[in-house]
PDB file of N, CA, C and O in Angstrom:
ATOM      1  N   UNK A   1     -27.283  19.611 -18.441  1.00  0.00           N
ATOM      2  CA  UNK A   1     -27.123  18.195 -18.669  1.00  0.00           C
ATOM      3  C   UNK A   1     -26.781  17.536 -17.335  1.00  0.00           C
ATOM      4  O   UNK A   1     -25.877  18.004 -16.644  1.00  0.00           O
ATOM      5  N   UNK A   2     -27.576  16.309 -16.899  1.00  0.00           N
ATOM      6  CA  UNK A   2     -27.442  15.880 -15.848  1.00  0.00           C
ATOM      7  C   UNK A   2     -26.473  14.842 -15.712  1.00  0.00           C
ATOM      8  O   UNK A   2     -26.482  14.150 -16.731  1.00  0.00           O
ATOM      9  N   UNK A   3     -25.663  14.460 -14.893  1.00  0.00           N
ATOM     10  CA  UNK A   3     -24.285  13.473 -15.360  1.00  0.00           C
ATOM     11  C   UNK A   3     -25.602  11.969 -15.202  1.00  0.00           C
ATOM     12  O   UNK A   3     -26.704  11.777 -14.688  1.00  0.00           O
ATOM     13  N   UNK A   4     -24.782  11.362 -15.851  1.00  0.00           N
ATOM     14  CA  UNK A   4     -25.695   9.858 -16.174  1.00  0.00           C
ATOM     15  C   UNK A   4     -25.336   8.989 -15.337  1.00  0.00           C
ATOM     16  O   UNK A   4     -25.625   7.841 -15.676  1.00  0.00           O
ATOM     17  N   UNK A   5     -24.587   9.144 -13.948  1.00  0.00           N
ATOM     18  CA  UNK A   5     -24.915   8.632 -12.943  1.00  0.00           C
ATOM     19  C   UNK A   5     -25.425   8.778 -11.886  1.00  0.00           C
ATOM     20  O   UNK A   5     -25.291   8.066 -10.891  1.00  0.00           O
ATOM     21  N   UNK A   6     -26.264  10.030 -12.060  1.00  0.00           N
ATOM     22  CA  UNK A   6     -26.584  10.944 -10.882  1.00  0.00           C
ATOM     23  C   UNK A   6     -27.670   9.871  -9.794  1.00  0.00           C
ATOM     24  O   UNK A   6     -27.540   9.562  -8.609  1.00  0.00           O
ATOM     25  N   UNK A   7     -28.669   9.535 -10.757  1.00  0.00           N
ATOM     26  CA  UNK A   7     -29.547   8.856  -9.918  1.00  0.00           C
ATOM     27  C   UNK A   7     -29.424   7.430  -9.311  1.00  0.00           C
ATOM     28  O   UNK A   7     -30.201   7.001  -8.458  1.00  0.00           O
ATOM     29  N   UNK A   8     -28.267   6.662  -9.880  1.00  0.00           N
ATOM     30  CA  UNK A   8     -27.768   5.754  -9.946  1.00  0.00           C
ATOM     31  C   UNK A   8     -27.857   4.925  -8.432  1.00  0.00           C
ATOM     32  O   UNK A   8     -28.596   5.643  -7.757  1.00  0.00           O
ATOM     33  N   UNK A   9     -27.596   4.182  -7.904  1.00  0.00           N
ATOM     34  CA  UNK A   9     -26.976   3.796  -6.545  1.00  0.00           C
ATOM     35  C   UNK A   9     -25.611   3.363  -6.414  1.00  0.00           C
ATOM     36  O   UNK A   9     -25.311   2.520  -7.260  1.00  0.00           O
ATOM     37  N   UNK A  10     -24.689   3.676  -5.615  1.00  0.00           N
ATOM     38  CA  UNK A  10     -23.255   3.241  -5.577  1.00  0.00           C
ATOM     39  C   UNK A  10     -22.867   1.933  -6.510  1.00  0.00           C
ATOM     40  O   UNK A  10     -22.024   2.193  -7.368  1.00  0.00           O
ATOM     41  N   UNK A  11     -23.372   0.485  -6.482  1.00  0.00           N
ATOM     42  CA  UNK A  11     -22.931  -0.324  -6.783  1.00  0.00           C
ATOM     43  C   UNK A  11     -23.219  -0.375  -8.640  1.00  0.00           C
ATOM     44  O   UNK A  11     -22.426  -1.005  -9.340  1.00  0.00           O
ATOM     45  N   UNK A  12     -24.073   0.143  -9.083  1.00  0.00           N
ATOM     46  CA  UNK A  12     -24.449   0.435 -10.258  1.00  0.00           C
ATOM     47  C   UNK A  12     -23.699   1.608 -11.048  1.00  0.00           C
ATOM     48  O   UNK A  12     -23.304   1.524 -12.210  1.00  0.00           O
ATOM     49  N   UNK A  13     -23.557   2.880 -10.082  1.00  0.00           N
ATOM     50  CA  UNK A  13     -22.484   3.475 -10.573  1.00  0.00           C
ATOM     51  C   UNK A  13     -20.723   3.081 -10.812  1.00  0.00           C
ATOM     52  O   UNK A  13     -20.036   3.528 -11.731  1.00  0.00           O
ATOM     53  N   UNK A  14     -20.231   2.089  -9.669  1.00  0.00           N
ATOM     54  CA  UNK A  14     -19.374   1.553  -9.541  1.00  0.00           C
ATOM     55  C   UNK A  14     -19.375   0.495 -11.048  1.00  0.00           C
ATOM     56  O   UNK A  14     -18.339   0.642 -11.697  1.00  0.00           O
ATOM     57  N   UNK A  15     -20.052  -0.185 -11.456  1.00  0.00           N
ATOM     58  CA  UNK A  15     -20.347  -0.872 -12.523  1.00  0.00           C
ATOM     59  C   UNK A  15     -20.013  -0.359 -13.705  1.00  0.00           C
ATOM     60  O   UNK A  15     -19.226  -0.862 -14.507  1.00  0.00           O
ATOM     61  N   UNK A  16     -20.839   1.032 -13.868  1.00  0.00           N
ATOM     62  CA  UNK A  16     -20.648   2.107 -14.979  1.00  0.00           C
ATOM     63  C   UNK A  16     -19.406   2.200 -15.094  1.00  0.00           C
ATOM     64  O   UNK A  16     -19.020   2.073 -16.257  1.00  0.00           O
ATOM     65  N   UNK A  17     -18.552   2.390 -14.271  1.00  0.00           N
ATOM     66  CA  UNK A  17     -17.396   3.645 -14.220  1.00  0.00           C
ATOM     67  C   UNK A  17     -16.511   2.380 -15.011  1.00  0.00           C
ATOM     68  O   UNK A  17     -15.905   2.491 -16.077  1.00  0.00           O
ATOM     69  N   UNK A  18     -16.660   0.859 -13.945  1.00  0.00           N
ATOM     70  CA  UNK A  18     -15.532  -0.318 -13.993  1.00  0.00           C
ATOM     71  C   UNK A  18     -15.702  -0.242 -15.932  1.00  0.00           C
ATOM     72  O   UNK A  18     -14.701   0.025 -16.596  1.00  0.00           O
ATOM     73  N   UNK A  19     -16.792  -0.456 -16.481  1.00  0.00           N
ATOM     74  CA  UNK A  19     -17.660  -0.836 -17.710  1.00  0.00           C
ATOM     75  C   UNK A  19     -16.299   0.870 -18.702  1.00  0.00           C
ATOM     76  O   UNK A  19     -15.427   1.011 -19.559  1.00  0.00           O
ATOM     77  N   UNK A  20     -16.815   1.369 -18.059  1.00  0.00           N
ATOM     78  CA  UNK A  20     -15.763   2.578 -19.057  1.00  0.00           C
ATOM     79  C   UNK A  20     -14.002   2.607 -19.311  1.00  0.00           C
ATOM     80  O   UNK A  20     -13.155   2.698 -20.200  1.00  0.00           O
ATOM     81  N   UNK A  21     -14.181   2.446 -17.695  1.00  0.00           N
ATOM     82  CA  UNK A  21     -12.639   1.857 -17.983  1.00  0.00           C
ATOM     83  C   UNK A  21     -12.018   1.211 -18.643  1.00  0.00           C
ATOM     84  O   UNK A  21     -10.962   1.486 -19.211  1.00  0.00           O
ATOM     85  N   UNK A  22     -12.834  -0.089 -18.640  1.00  0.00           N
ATOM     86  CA  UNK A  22     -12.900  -1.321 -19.782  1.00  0.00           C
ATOM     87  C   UNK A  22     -12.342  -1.027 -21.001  1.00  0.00           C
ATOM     88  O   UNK A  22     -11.265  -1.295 -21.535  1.00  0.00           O
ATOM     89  N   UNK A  23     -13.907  -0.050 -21.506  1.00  0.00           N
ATOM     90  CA  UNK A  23     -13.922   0.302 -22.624  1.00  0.00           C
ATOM     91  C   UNK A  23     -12.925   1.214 -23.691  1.00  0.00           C
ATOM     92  O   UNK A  23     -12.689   1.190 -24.899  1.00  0.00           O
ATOM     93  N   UNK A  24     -12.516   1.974 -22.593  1.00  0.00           N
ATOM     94  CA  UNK A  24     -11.740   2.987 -23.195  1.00  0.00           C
ATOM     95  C   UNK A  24      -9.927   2.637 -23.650  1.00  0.00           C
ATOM     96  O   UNK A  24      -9.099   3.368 -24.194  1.00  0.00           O
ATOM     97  N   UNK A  25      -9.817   1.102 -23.106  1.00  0.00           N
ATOM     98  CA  UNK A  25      -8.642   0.536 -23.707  1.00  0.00           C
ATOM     99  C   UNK A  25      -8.662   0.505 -25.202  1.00  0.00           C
ATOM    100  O   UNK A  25      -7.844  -0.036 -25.945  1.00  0.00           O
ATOM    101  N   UNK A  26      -9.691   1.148 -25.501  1.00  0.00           N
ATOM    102  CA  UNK A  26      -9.923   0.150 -27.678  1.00  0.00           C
ATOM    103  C   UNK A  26     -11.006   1.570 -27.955  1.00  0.00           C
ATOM    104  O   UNK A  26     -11.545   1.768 -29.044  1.00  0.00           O
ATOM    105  N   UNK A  27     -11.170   2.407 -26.829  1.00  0.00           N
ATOM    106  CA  UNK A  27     -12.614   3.176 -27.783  1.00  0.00           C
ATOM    107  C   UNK A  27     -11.805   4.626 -27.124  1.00  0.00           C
ATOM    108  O   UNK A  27     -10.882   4.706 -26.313  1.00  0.00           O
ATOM    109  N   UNK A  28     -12.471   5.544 -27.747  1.00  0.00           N
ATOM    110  CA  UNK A  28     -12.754   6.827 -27.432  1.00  0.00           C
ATOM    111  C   UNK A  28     -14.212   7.020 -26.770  1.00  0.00           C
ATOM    112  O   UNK A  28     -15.289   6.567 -27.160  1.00  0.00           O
ATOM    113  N   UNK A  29     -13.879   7.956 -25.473  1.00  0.00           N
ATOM    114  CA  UNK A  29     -15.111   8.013 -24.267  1.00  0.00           C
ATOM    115  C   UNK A  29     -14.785   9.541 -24.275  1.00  0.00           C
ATOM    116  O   UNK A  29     -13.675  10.002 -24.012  1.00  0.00           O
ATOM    117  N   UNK A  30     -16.270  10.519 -24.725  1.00  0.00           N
ATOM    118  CA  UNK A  30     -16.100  11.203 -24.211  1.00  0.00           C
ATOM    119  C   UNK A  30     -17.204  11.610 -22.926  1.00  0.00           C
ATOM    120  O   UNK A  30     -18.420  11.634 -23.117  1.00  0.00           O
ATOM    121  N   UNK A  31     -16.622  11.895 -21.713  1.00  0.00           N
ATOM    122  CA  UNK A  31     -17.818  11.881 -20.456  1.00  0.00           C
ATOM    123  C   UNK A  31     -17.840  13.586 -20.278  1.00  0.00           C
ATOM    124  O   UNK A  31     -16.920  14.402 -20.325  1.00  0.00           O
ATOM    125  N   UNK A  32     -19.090  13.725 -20.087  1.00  0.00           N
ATOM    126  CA  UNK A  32     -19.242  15.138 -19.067  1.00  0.00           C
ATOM    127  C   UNK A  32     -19.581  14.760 -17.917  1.00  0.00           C
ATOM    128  O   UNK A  32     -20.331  13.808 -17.708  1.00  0.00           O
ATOM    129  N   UNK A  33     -18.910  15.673 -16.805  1.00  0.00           N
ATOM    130  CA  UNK A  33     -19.307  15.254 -15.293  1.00  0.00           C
ATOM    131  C   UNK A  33     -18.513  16.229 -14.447  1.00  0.00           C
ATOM    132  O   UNK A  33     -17.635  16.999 -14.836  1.00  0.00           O
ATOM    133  N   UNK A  34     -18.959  16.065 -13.271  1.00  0.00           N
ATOM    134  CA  UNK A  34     -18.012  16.549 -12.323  1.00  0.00           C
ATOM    135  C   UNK A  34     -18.090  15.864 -11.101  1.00  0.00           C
ATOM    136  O   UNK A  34     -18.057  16.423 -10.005  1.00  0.00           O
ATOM    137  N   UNK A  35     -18.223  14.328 -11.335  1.00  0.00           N
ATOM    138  CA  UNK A  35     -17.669  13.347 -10.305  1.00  0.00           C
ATOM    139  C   UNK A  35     -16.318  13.335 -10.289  1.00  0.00           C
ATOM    140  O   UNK A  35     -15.790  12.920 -11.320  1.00  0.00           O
ATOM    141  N   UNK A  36     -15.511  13.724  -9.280  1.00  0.00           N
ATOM    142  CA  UNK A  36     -14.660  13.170  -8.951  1.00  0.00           C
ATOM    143  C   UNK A  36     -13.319  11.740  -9.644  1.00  0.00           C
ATOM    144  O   UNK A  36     -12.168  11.597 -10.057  1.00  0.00           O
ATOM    145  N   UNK A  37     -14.837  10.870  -9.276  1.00  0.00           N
ATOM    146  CA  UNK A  37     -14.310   9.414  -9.293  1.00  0.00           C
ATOM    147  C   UNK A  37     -14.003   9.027 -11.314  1.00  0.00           C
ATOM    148  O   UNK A  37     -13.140   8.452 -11.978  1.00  0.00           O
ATOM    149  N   UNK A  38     -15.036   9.611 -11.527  1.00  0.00           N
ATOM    150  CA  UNK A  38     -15.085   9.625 -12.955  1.00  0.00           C
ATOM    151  C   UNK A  38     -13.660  10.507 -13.792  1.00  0.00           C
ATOM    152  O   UNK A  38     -13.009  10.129 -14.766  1.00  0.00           O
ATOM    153  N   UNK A  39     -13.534  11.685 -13.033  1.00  0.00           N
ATOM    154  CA  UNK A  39     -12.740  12.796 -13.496  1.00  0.00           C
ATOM    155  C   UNK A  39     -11.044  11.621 -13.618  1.00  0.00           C
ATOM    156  O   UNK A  39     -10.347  11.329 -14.590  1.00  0.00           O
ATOM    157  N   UNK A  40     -10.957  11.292 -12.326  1.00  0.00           N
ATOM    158  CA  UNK A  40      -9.425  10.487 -11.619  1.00  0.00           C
ATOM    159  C   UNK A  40      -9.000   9.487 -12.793  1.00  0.00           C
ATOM    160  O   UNK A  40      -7.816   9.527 -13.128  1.00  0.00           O
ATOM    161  N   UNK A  41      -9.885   8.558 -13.477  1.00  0.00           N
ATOM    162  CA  UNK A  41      -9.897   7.722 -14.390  1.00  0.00           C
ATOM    163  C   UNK A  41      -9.512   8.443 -15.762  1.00  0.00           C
ATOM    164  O   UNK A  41      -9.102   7.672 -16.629  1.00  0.00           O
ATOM    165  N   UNK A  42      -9.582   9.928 -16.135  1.00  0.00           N
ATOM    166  CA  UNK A  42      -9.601  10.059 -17.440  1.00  0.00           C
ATOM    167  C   UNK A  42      -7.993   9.935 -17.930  1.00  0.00           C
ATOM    168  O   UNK A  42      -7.020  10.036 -17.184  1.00  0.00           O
ATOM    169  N   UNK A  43      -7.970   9.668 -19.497  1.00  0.00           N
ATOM    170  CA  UNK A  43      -6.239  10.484 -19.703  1.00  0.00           C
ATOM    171  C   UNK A  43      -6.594  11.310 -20.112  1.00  0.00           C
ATOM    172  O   UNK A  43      -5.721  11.923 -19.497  1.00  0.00           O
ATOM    173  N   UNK A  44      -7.180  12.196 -20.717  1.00  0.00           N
ATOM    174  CA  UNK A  44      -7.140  13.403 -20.785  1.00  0.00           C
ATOM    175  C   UNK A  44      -8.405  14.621 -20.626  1.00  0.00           C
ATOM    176  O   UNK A  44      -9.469  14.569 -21.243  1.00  0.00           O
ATOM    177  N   UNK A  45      -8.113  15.434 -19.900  1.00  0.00           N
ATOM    178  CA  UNK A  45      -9.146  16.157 -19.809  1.00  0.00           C
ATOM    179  C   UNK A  45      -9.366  17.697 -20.366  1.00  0.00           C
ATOM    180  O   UNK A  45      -8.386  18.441 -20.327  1.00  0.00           O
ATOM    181  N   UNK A  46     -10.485  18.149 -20.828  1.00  0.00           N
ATOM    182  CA  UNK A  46     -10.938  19.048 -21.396  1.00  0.00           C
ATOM    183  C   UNK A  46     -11.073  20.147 -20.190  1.00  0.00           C
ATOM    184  O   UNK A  46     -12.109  20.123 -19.525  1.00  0.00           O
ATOM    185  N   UNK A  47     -10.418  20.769 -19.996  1.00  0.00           N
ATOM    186  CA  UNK A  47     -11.024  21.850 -18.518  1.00  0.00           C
ATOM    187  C   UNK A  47     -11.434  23.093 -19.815  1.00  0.00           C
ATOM    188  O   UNK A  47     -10.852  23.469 -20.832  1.00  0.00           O
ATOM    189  N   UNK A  48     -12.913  23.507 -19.058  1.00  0.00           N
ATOM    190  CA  UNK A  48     -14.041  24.069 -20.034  1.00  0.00           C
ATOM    191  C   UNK A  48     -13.795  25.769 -18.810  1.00  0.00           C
ATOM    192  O   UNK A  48     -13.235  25.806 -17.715  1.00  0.00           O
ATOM    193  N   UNK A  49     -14.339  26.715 -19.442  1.00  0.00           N
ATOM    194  CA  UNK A  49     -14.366  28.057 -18.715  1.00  0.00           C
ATOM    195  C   UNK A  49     -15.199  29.111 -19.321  1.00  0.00           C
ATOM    196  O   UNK A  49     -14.739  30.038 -19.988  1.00  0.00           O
ATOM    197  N   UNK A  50     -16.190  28.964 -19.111  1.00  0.00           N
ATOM    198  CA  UNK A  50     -17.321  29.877 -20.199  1.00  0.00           C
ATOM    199  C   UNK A  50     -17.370  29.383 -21.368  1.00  0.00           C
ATOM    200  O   UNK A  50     -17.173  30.153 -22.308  1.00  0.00           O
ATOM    201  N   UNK A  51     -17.651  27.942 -21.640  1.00  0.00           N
ATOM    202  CA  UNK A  51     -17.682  27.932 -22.640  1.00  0.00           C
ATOM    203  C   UNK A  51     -16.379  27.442 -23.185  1.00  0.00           C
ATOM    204  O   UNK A  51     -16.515  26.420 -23.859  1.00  0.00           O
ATOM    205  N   UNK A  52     -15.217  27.862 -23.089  1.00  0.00           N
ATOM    206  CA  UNK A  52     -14.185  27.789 -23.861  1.00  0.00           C
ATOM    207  C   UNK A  52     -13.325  26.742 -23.390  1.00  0.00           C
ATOM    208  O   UNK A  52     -13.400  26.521 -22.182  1.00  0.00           O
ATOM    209  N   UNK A  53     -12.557  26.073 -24.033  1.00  0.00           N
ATOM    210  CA  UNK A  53     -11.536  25.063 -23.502  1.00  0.00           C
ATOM    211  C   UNK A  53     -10.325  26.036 -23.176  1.00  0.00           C
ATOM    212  O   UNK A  53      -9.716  26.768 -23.955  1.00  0.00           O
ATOM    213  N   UNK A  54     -10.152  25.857 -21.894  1.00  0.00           N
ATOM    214  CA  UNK A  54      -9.380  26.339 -21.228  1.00  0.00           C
ATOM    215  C   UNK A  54      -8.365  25.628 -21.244  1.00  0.00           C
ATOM    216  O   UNK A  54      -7.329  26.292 -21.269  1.00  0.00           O
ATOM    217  N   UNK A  55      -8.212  24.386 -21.239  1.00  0.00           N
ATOM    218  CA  UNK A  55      -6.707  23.136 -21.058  1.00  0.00           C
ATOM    219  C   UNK A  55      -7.223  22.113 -21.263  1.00  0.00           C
ATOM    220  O   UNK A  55      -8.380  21.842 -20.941  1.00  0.00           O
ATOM    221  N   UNK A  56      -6.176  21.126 -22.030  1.00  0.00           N
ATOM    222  CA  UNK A  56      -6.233  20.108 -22.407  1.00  0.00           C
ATOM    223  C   UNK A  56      -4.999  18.983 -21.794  1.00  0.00           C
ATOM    224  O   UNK A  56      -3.869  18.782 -22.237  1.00  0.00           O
ATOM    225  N   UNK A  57      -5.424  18.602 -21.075  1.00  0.00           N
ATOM    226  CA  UNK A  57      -4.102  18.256 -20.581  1.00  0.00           C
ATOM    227  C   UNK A  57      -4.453  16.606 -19.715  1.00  0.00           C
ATOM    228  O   UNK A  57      -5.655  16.340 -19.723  1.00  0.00           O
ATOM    229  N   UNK A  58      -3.763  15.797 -19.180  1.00  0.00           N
ATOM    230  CA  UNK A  58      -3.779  14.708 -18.333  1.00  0.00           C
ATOM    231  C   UNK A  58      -4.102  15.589 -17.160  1.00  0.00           C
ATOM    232  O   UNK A  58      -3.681  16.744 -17.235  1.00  0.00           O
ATOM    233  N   UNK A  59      -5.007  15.125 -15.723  1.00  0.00           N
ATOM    234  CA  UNK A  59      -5.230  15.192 -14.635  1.00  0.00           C
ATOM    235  C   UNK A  59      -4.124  15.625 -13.883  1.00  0.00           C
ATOM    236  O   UNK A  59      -4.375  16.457 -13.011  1.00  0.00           O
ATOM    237  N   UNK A  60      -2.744  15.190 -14.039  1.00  0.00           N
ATOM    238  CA  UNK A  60      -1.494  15.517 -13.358  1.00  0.00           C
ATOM    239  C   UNK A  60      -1.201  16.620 -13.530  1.00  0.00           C
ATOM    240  O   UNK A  60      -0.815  17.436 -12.692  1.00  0.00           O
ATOM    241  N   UNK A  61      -1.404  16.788 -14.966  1.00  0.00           N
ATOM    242  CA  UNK A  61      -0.957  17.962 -15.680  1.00  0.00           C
ATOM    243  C   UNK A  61      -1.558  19.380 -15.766  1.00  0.00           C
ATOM    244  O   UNK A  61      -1.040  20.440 -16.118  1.00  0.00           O
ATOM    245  N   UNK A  62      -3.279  18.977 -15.179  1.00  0.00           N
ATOM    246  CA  UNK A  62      -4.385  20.515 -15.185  1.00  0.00           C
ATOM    247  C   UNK A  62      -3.750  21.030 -13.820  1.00  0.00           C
ATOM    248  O   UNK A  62      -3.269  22.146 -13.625  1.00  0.00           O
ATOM    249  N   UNK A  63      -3.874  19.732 -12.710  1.00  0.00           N
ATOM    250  CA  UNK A  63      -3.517  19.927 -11.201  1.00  0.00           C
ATOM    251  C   UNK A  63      -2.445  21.056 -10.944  1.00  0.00           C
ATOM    252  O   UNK A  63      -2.625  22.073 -10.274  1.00  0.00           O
ATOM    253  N   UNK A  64      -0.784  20.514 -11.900  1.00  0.00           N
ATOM    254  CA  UNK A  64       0.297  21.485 -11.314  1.00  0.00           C
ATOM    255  C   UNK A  64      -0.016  23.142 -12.264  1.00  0.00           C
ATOM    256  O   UNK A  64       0.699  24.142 -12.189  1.00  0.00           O
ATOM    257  N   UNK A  65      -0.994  23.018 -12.912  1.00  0.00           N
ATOM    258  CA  UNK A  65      -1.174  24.096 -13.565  1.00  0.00           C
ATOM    259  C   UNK A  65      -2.449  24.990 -13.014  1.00  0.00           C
ATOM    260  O   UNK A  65      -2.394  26.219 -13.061  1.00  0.00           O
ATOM    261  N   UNK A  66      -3.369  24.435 -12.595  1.00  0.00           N
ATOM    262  CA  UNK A  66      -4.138  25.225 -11.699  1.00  0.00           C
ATOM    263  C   UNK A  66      -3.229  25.537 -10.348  1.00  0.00           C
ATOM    264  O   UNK A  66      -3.200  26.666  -9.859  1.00  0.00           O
ATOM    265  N   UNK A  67      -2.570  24.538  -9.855  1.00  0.00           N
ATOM    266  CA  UNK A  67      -1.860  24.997  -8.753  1.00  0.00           C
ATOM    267  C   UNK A  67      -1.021  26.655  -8.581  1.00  0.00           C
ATOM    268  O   UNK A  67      -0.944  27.604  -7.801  1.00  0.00           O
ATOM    269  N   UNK A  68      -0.462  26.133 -10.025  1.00  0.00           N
ATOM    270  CA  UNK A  68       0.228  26.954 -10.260  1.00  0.00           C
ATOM    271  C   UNK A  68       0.078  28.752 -10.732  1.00  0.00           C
ATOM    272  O   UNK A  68       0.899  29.669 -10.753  1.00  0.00           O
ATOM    273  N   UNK A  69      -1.247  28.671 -11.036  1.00  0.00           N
ATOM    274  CA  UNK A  69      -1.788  29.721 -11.211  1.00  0.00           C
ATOM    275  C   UNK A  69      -2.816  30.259 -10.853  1.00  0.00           C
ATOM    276  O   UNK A  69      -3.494  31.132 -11.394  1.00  0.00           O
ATOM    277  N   UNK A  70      -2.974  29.505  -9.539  1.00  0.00           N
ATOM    278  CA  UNK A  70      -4.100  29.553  -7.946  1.00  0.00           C
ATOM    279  C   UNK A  70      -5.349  29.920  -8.690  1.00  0.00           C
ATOM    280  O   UNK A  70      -5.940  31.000  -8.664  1.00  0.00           O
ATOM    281  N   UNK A  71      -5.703  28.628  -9.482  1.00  0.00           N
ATOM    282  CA  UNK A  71      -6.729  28.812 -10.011  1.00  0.00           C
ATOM    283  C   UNK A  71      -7.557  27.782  -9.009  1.00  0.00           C
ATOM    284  O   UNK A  71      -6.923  27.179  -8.143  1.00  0.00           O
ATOM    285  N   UNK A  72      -8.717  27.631  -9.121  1.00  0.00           N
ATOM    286  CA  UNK A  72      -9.645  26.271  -9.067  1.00  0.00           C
ATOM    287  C   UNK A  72     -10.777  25.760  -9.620  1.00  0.00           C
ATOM    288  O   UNK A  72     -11.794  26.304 -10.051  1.00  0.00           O
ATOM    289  N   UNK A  73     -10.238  23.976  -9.488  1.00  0.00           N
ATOM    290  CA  UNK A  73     -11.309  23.270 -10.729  1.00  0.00           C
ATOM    291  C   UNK A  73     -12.721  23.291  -9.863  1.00  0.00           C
ATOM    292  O   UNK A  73     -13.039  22.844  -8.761  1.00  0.00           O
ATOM    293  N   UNK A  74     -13.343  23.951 -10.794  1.00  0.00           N
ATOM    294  CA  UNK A  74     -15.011  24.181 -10.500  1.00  0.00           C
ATOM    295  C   UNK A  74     -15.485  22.922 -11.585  1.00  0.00           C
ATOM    296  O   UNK A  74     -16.678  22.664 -11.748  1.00  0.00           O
TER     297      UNK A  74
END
């Protein structure tokens, strides 16, 4: 699955992302990706590992836990 901003150009992706943000005050968003910029915005994230949900946790919260167990987010 290709992320749905891949082909995009900066200012259009920038649009997308502003447009989700928006949205997600009143909706449920669920995104696949591994932008970065996209990832920073979530509250909560699904960290996936073969398949399996590995952690569920806020961004703050995968961080001191991969840290912590010298893992890394692929």
């Amino acid at each position: 699955m290709d992320d749905i901003t891949a082909s995009l150009d900066p200012k259009t992706t920038n649009e997308i992302i502003d447009l989700l943000v928006r949205l997600k005050e009143d909706h449920t968003i669920l995104v696949i990706t591994n932008r970065e910029d996209l990832i920073n915005r979530a509250d909560k994230i699904f960290y996936l590992n073969k398949g399996k949900v590995k952690s569920y946790k806020s961004l703050e919260e995968l961080k001191e836990k991969i840290n912590s167990e010298s893992e890394v987010l692929i």
